[in-house]
C-alpha positions as CSV (number, residue, x, y, z in Angstrom):
1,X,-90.2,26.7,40.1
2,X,-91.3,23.7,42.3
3,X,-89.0,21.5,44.2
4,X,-89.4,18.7,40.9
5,X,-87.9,21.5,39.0
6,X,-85.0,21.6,40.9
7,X,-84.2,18.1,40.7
8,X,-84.7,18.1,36.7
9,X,-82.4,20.9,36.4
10,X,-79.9,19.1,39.1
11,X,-80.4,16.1,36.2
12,X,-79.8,17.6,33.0
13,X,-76.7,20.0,34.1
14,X,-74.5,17.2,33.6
15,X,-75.5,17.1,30.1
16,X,-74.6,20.3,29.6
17,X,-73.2,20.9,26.0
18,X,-69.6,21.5,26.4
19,X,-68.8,21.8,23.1
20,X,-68.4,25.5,22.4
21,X,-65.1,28.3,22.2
22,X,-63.1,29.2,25.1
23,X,-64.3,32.5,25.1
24,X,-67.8,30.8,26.3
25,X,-66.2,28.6,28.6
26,X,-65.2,31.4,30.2
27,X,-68.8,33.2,30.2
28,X,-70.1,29.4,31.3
29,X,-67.8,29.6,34.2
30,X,-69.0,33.2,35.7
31,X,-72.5,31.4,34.9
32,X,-72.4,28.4,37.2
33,X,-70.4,30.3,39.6
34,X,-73.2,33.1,39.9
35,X,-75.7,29.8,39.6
36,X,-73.8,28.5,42.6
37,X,-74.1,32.0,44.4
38,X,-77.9,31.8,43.9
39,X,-78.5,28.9,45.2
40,X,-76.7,29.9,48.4
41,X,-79.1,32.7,48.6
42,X,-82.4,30.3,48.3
43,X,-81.2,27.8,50.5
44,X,-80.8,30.5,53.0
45,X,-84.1,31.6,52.9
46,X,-85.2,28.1,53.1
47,X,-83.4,27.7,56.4
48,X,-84.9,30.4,57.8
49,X,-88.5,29.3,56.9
50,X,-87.5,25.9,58.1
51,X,-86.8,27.5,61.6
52,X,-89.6,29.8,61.9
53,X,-91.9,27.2,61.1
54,X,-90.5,24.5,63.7
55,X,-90.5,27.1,66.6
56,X,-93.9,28.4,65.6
57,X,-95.0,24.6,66.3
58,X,-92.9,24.1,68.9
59,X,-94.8,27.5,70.4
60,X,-98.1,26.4,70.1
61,X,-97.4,23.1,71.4
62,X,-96.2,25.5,74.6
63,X,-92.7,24.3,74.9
64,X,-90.6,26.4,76.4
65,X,-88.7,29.0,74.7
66,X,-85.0,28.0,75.4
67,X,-85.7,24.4,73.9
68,X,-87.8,25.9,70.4
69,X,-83.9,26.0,68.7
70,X,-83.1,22.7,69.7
71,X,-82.1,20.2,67.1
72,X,-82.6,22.6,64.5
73,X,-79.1,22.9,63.3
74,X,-78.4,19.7,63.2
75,X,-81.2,18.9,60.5
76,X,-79.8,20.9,58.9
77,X,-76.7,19.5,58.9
78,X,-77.9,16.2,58.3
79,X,-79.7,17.5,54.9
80,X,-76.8,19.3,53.7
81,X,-74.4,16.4,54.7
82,X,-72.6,18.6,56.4
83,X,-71.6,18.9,60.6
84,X,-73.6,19.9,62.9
85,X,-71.0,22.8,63.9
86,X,-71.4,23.8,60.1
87,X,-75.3,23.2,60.5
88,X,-75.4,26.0,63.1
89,X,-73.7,28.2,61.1
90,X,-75.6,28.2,58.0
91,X,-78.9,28.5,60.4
92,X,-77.1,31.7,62.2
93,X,-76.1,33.0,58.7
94,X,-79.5,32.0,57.0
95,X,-81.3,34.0,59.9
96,X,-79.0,36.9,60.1
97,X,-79.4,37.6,55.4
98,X,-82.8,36.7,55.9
99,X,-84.1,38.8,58.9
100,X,-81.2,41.3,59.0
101,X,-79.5,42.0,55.6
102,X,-81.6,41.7,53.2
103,X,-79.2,43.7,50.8
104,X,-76.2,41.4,51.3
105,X,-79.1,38.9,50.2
106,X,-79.8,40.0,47.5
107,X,-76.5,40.5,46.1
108,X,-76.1,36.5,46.6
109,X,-79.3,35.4,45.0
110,X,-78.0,37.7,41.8
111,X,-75.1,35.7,42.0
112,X,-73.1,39.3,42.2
113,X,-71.5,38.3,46.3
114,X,-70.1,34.9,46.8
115,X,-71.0,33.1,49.5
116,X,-68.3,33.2,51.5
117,X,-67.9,37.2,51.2
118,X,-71.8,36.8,52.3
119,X,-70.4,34.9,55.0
120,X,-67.4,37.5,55.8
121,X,-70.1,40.1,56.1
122,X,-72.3,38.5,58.0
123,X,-69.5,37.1,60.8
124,X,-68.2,40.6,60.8
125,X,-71.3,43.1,61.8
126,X,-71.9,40.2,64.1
127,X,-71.1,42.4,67.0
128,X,-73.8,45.3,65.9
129,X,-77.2,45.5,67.2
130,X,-80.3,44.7,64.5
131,X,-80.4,48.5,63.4
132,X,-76.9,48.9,63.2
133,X,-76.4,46.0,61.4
134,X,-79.0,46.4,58.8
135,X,-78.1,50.2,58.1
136,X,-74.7,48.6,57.3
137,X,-75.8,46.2,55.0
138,X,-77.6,49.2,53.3
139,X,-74.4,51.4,53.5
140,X,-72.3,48.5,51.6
141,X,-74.5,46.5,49.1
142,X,-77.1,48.4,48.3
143,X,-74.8,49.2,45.5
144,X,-73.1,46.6,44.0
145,X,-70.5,48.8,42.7
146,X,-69.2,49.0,46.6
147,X,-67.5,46.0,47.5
148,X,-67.2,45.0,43.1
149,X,-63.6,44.0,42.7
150,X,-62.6,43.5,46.2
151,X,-61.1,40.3,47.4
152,X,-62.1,38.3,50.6
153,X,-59.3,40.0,52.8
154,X,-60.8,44.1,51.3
155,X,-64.0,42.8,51.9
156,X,-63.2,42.1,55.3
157,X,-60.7,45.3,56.1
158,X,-63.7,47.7,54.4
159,X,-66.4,45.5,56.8
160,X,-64.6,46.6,60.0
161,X,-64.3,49.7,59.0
162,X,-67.3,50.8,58.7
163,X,-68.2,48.9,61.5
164,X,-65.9,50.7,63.4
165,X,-67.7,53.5,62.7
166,X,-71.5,52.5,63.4
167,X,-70.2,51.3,66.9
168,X,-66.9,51.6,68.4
169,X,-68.1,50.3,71.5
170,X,-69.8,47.2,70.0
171,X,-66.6,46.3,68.2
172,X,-64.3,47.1,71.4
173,X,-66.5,45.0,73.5
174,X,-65.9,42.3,70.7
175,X,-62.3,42.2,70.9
176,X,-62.2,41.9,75.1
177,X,-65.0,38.9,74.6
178,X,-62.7,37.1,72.0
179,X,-59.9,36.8,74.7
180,X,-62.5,34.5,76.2
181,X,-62.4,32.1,73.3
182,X,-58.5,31.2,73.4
183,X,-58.3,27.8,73.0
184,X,-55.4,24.9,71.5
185,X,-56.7,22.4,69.1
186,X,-55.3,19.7,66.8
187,X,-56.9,18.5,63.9
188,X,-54.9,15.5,61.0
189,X,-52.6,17.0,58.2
190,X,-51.9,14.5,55.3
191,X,-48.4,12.5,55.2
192,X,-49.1,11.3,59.1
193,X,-49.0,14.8,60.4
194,X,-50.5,16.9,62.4
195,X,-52.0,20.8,63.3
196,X,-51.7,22.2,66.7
197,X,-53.3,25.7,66.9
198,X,-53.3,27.7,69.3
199,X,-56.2,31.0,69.1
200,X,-54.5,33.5,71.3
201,X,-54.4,37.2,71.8
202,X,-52.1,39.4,69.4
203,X,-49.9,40.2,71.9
204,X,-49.6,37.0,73.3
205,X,-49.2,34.5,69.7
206,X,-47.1,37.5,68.3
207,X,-44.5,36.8,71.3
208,X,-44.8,32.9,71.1
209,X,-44.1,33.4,67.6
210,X,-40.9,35.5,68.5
211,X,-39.5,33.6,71.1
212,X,-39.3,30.6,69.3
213,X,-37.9,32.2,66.2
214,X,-35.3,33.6,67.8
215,X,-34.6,30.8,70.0
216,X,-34.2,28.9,66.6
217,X,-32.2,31.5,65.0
218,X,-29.3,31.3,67.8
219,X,-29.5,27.4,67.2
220,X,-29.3,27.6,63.5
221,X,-26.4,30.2,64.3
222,X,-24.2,27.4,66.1
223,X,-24.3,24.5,63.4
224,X,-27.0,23.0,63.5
225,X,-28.4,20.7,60.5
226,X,-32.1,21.1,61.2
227,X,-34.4,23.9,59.5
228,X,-35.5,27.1,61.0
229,X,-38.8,25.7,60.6
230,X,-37.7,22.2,62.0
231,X,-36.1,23.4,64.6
232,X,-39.1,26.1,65.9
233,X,-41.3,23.2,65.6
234,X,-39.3,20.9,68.1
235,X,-38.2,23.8,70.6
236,X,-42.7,24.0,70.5
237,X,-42.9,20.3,71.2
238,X,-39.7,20.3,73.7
239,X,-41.0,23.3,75.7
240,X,-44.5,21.9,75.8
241,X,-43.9,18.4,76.6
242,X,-40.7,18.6,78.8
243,X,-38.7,16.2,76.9
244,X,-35.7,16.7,75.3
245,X,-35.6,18.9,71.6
246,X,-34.9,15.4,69.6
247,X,-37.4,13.3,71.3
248,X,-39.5,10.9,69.6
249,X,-41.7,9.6,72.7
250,X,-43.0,12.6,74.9
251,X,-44.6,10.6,78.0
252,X,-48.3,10.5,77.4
253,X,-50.7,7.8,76.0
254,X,-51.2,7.1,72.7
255,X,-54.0,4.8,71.2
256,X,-53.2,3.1,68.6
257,X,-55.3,-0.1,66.9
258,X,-54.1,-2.2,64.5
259,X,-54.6,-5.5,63.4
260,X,-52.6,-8.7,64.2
261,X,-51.9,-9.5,60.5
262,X,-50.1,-5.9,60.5
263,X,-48.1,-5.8,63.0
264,X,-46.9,-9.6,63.3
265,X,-47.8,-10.6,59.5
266,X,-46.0,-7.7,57.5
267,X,-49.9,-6.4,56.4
268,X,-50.0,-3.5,54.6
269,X,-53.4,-2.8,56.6
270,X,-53.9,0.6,58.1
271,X,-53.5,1.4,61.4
272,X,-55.5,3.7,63.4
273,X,-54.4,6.5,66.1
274,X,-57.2,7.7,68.0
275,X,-57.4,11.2,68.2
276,X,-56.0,11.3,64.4
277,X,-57.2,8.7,61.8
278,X,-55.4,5.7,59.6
279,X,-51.6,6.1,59.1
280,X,-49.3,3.3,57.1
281,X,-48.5,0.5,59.0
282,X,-45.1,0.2,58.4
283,X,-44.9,3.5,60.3
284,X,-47.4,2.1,63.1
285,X,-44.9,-1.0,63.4
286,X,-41.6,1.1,63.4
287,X,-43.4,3.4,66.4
288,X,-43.8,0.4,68.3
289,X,-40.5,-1.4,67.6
290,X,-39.3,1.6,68.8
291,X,-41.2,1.7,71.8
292,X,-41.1,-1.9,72.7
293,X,-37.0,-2.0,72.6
294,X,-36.7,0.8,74.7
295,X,-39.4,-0.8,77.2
296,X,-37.6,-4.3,77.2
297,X,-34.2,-2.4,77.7
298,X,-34.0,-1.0,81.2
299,X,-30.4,0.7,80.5
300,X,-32.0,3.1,77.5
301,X,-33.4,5.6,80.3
302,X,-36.5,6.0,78.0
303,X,-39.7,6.7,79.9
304,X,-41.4,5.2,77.2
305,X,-43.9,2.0,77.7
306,X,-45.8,-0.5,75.5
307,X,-49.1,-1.7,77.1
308,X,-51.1,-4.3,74.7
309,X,-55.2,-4.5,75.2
310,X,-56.7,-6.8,73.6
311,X,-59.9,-5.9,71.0
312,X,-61.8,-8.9,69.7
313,X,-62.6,-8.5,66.3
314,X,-65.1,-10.4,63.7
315,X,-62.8,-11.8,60.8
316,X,-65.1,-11.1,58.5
317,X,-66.7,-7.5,59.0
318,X,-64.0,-6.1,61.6
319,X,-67.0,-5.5,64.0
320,X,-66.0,-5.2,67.9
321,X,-66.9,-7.8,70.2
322,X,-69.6,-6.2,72.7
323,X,-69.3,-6.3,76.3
324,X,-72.3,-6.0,78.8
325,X,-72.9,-3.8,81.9
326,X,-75.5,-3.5,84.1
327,X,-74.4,0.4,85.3
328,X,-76.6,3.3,84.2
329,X,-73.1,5.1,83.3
330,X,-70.7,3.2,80.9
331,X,-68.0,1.7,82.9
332,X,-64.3,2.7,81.7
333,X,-63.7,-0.5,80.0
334,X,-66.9,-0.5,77.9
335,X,-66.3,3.3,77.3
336,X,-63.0,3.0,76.2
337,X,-64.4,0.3,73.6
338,X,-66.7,2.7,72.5
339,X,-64.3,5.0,71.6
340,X,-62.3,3.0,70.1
341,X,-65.2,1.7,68.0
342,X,-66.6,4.7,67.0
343,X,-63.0,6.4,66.5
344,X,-65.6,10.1,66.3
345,X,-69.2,11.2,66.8
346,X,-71.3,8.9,65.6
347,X,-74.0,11.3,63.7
348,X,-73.4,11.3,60.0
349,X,-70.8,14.3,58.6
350,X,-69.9,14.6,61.8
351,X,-66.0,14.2,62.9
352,X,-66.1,15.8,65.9
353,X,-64.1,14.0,68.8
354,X,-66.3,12.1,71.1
355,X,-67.4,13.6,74.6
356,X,-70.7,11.6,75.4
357,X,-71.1,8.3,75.9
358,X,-74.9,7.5,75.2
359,X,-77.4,5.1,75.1
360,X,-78.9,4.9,71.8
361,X,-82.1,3.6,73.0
362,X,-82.7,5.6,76.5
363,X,-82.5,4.1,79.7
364,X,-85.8,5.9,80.8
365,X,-87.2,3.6,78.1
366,X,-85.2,0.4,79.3
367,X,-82.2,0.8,77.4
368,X,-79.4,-1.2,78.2
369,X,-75.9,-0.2,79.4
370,X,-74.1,-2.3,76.3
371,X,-71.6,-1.5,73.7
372,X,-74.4,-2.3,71.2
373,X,-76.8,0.2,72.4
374,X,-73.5,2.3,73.3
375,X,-72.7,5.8,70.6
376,X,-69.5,7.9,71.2
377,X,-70.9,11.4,70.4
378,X,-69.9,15.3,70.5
379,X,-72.1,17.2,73.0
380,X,-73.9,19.1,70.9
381,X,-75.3,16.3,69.1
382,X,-76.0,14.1,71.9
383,X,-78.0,17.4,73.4
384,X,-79.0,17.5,69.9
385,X,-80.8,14.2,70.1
386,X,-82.6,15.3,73.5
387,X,-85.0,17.4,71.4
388,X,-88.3,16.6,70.7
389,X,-88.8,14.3,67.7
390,X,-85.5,12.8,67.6
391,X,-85.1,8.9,67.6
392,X,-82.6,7.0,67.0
393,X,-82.0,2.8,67.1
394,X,-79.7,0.4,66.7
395,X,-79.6,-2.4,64.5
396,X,-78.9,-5.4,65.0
397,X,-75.8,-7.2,62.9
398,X,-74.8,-10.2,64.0
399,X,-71.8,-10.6,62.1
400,X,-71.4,-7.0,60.6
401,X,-70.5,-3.5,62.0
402,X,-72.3,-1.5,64.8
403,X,-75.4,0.6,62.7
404,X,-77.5,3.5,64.1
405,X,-80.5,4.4,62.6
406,X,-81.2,7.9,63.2
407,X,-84.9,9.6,62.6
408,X,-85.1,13.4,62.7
409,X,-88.4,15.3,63.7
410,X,-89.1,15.5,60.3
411,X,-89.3,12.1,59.7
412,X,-85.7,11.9,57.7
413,X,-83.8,8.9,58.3
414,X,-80.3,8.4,58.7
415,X,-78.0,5.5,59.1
416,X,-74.8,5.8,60.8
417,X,-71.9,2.7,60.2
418,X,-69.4,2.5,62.8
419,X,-66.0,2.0,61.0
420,X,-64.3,-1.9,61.1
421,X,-61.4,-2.5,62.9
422,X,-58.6,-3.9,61.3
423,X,-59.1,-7.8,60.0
424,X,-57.0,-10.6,62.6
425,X,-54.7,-12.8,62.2
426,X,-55.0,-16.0,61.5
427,X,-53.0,-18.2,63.8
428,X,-51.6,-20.6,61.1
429,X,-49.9,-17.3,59.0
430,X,-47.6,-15.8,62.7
431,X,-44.0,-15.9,61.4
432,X,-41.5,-14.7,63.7
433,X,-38.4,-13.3,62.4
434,X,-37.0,-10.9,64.5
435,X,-36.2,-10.1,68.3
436,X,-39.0,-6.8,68.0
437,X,-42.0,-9.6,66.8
438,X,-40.8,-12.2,69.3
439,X,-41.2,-9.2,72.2
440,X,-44.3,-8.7,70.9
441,X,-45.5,-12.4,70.9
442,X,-44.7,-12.4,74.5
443,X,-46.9,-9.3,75.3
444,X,-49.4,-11.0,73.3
445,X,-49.4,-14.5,75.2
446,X,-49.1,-12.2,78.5
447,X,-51.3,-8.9,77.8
């Protein structure tokens, strides 16, 4: 089969005759699933020809070994509208069935080993060296009777395992490296929430764990009307931030956009937190309301503080105003705008926060410092763009929001939209009915 026939099946599986019994819905079901397996199994192998090919090219075109790999992930990214973060990992998993476990393989192209227990297999004999690693795949899916039945977390127990055996060592040496990669991170939960994690040693999240359990348990214990959970949750944020267990405003910055016509108007517009997304806002104007009245009342003892800046905004499109600079490096101001256009990287399926600041044409090729040749992204897809091949423009829209067109090495184009602000006010629709909004107009008048 040719790539046409893949599209022509992609076309007629919606038409798909669903009228049959339940007892072949059911065989229809393990069908696509196994279909779904298969293709996981091709596209791997396609990945892995796509990146020997480009570093075969990239070798006889004599460019040095540690920048053959460059870019490659993200392509692939880009054509499975997916991450670049997610891109590298279906290279590195591509690359590993393909050259490695060809077994696990070809379990997946049967449509007999899901891709994610392909996955679990391949992320845990990570550790092993090539040999080691393919006698493993032998040892487990050779057979498909071995891991038949198991769920993700057997398949996982019966991975390390035999690792374990294989090489002790390898899987010891592991464990001491992952101590290295303890990290906190945050990423949105729905309802206006949030997820802090924190990736730390056993012994260490085990005890965090503890402490504030217990802590909670002697505070449930007197009387109090809170949760277990609620209450572990605010001892987390008291203890981290070093404000009090009930605080609401723990003293750091928060960005927060939202439009005039929200905030002043009684728009039901979203707002947007940076760092987080869009939340309601009547929650955005209830944060500040609270804010502002403890800013304006100096007897409160709240350390909290309202400073109002200013974004210019088209009426029609929601498109920032741009700013000009004549720096090489983007001034604060201009890369504060950035980021507040841009909200995250700026390279299609990617959400990861902004770290570079970059001009979209380079300055090496007379690029100017503006917001409109200005992108907020990620490191690794600004290095990303360093490769050979990679171009990328912007567009210009008079009246309309920021574009990027970005061309791969392959000759793939993609267009990136930078998302609008929220819509102004009009002057002629500011109504003023309460102490909060008439605060509010003063910081406007004196911002």
């Amino acid at each position: 089969m040719d790539v046409s026939g893949v599209v022509e099946f992609l076309a007629e599986l919606p038409n798909l005759d669903r009228n049959v019994g339940d007892a072949a819905r059911i065989d229809l079901l393990r069908n696509l699933e196994e279909v779904k397996a298969a293709c996981a199994g091709v596209q791997a192998r396609v990945t892995a020809d796509l990146d020997a090919s480009i570093r075969a090219s990239r070798a006889e075109r004599d460019v040095p070994v540690s920048q053959r790999g460059r870019g490659i992930a993200n392509q692939v990214a880009l054509a499975r509208r997916d991450s670049p973060f997610r891109g590298g990992r279906h290279l590195g998993m591509a690359t590993a069935l393909v050259h490695e476990m060809p077994c696990t393989l070809a379990l997946l192209e049967r449509g007999v080993l899901s891709e994610w227990r392909a996955t679990i297999l391949v992320r845990e004999t990570a550790c092993l060296t090539r040999e080691d690693r393919t006698a493993l795949d032998h040892l487990l899916c050779a057979d498909p009777a071995t891991l038949d039945g198991l769920g993700d977390q057997a398949v996982c127990a019966r991975v390390r395992a035999a690792a374990a055996e294989v090489d002790a060592e390898a899987m010891v040496r592991r464990a001491r490296k992952a101590v290295s990669d303890r990290r906190v991170t945050s990423r949105p939960a729905p309802d206006t929430m949030a997820y802090v994690s924190d990736l730390l040693p056993v012994a260490q999240g085990v005890a965090v764990h503890a402490t504030l359990a217990r802590d909670a348990d002697s505070i449930l214990a007197a009387g109090d009307d809170r949760t277990r959970s609620q209450i572990m949750a605010d001892l987390l944020v008291s203890r981290v931030t070093g404000a009090p267990h009930t605080a609401t405003a723990p003293p750091i910055t928060v960005n927060l956009v939202i439009s005039d016509r929200a905030l002043l108007g009684g728009g039901s517009e979203p707002a947007h937190v940076q760092g987080y997304g869009p939340i309601p806002a009547a929650l955005a104007r209830h944060w500040i309301s609270e804010a502002v009245q403890a800013t304006a009342d100096p007897d409160t003892g709240d350390e909290a503080r309202v400073t109002l800046r200013r974004l210019y905004a088209n009426p029609g499109s929601g498109a920032l105003t741009a700013t000009e600079s004549q720096a090489r490096c983007f001034p604060a101001g201009l890369a504060r705008m950035i980021d507040l256009r841009d909200r995250t990287c700026r390279t299609p399926w990617c959400d990861a926060p902004i770290r570079h600041h970059d001009h979209i044409q380079p300055r090496e090729f007379d690029g100017p410092t503006t917001a409109h040749n200005g992108a907020g992204l990620c490191a690794a897809c600004n290095y990303a763009k360093q490769g050979a091949g990679w171009h990328s423009t912007p567009r210009q829209q008079p009246r309309g929001q920021h574009k990027i067109e970005i061309y791969t090495p392959t000759g793939h184009r993609y267009q990136s939209t930078a998302p609008p602000l929220p819509k102004p006010l009009l002057l002629r629709e500011v109504q003023t009915t309460s102490n909060v909004e008439r605060i509010l107009i003063d910081f406007l008048h004196t911002a």
